[in-house]
ZATOR-960491 format. One record per atom (N, C-alpha, C): x, y, z; atom name; residue in one letter. Coordinates in pm, whole numbers, plus 50000, padded with zeros to 5 digits. Atoms other than C-alpha are relative to their C-alpha. Last residue first. Example, Ala and Ser with C-alpha at 12.3 -4.5 7.8 and 13.67 -1.06 7.14 Angstrom:
2
  east north    up guti ketor
 49918 49881 49994    N     S
 51367 49894 50714   CA     S
 49923 50109 50073    C     S
 50089 49881 50000    N     A
 51230 49550 50780   CA     A
 50090 50120 50000    C     A
//
This chain:
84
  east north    up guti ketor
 49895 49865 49954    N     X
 32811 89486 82754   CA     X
 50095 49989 49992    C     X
 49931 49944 50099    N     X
 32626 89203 82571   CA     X
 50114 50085 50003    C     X
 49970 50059 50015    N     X
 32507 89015 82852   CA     X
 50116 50047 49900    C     X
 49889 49980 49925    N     X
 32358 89293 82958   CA     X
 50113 49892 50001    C     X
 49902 49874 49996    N     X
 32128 89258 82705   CA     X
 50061 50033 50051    C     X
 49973 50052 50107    N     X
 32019 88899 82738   CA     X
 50061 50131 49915    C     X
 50113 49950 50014    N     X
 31973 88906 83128   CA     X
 50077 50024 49837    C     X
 49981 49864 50010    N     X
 32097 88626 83309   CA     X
 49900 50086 49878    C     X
 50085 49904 50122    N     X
 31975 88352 83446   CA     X
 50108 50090 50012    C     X
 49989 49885 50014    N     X
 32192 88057 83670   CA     X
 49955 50088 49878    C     X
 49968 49965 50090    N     X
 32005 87724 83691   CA     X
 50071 50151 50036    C     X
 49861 49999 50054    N     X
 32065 87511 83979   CA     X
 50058 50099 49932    C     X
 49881 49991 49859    N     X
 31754 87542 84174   CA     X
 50113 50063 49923    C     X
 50058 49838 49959    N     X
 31536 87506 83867   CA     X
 50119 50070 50080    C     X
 49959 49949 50078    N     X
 31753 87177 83781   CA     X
 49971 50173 49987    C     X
 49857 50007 50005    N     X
 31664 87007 84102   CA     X
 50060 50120 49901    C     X
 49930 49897 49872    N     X
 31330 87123 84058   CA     X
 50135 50020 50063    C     X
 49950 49891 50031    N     X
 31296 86987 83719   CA     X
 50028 50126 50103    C     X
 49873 49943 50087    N     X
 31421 86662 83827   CA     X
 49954 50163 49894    C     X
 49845 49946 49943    N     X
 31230 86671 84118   CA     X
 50073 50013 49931    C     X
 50040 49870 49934    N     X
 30880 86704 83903   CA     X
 50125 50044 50060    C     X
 49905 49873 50048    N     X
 31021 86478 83668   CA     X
 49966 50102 50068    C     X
 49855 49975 50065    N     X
 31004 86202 83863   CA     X
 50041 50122 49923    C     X
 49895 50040 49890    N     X
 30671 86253 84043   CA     X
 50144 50038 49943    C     X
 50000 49896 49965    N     X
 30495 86293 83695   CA     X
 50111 50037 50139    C     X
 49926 49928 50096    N     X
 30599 85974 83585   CA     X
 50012 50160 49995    C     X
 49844 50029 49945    N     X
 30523 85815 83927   CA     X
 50092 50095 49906    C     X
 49931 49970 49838    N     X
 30170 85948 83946   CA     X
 50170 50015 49973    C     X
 50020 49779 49998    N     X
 30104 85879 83562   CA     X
 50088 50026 50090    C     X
 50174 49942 49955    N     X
 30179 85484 83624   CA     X
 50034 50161 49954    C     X
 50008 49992 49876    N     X
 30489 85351 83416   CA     X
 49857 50072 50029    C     X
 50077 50077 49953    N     X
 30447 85260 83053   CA     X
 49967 49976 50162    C     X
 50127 49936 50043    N     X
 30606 85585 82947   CA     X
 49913 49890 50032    C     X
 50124 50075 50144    N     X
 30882 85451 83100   CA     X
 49920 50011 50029    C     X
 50117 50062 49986    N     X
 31111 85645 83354   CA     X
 49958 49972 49890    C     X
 50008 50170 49955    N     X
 31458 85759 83392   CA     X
 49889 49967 50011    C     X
 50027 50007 49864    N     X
 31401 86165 83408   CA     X
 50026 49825 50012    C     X
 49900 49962 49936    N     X
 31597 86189 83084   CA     X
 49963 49946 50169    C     X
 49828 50068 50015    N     X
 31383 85959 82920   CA     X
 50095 50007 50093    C     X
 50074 50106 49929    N     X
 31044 86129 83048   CA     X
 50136 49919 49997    C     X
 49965 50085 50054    N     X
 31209 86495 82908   CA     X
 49995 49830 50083    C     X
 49842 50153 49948    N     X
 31167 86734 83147   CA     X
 49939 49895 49888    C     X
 50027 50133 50072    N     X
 30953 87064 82992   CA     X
 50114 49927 50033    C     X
 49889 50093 50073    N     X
 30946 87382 83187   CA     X
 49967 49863 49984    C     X
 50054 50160 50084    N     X
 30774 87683 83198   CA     X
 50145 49924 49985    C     X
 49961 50111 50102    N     X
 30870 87958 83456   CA     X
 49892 49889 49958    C     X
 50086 50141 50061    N     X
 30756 88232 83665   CA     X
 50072 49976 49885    C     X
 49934 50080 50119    N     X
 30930 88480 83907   CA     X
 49893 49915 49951    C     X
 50081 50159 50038    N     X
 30854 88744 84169   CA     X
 50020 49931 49833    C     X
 50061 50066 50146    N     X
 31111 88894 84267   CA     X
 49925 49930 50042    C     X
 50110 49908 50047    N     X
 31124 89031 84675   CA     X
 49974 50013 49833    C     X
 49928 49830 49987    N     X
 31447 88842 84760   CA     X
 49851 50125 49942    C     X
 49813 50024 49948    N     X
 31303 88514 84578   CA     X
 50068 50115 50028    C     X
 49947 49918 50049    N     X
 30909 88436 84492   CA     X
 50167 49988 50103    C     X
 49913 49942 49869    N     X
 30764 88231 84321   CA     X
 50089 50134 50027    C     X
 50056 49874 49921    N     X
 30564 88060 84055   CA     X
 50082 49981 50120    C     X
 49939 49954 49855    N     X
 30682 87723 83825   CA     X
 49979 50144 50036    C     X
 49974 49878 49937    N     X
 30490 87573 83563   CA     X
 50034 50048 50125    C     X
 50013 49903 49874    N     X
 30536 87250 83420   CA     X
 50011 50114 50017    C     X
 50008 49920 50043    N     X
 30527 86972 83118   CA     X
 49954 50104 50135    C     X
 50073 49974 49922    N     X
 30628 86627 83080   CA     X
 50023 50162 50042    C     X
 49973 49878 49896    N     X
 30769 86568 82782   CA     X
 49892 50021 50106    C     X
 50098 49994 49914    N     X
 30770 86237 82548   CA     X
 50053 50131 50114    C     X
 50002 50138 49935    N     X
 31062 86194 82260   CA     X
 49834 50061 50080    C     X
 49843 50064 49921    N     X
 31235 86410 82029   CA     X
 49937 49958 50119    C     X
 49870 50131 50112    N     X
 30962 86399 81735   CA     X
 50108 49948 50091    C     X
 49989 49924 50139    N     X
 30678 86554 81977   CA     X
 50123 49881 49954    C     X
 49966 50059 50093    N     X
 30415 86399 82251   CA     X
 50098 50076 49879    C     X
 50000 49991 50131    N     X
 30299 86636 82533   CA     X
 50116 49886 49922    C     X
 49845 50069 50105    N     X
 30282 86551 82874   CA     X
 49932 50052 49873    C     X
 50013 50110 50027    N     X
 30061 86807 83124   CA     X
 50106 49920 49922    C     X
 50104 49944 50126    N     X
 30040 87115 83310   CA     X
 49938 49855 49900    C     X
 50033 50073 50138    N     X
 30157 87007 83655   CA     X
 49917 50029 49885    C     X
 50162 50105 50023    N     X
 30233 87270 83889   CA     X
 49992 49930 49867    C     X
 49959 50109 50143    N     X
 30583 87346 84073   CA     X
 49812 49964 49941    C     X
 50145 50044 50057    N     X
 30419 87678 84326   CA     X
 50045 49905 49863    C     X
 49990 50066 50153    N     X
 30742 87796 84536   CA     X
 49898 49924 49942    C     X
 50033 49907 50136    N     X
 30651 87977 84829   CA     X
 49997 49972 49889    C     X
 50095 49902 49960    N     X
 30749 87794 85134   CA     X
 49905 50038 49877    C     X
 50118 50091 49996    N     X
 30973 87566 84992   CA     X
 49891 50033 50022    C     X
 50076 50045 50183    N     X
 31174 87879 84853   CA     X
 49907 49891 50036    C     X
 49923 50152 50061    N     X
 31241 88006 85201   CA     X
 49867 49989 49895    C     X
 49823 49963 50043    N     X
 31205 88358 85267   CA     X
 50037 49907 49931    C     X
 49982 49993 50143    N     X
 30800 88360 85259   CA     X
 50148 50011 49960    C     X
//
């Protein structure tokens, strides 16, 4: 359970439709140093380089690494200590 591939749970929720374009739509579970964590996140079909006329599979696919890429990446902090 040390390593994040191990443990990490990306799951497909679904696409939603709004004014700024097509989203594909995920939850992420895990854990890291003894946190456990969960996220929502929405990739943008655009951003990920794909058309909405592509298969499901592929469109899902694509943004799955691009929001794992971006998971990875992100640095949190905490919104009151921020303040100090």
């Amino acid at each position: 359970m040390k390593n994040l591939a191990e443990n990490n749970l990306i799951r497909f929720i679904n696409l939603t439709r709004k004014k700024d374009g097509i989203f594909a739509n995920f939850k992420a579970k895990g854990v890291r140093a003894g946190t456990v964590f969960t996220a929502a996140i929405s990739v943008d079909i655009a951003a990920a380089e794909v058309d909405p006329q592509d298969a499901l599979e592929k469109i899902i696919e694509q943004c799955a690494k691009m929001a794992v890429d971006e998971f990875k990446r992100s640095e949190l902090q905490f919104e009151g200590v921020a303040a100090i």
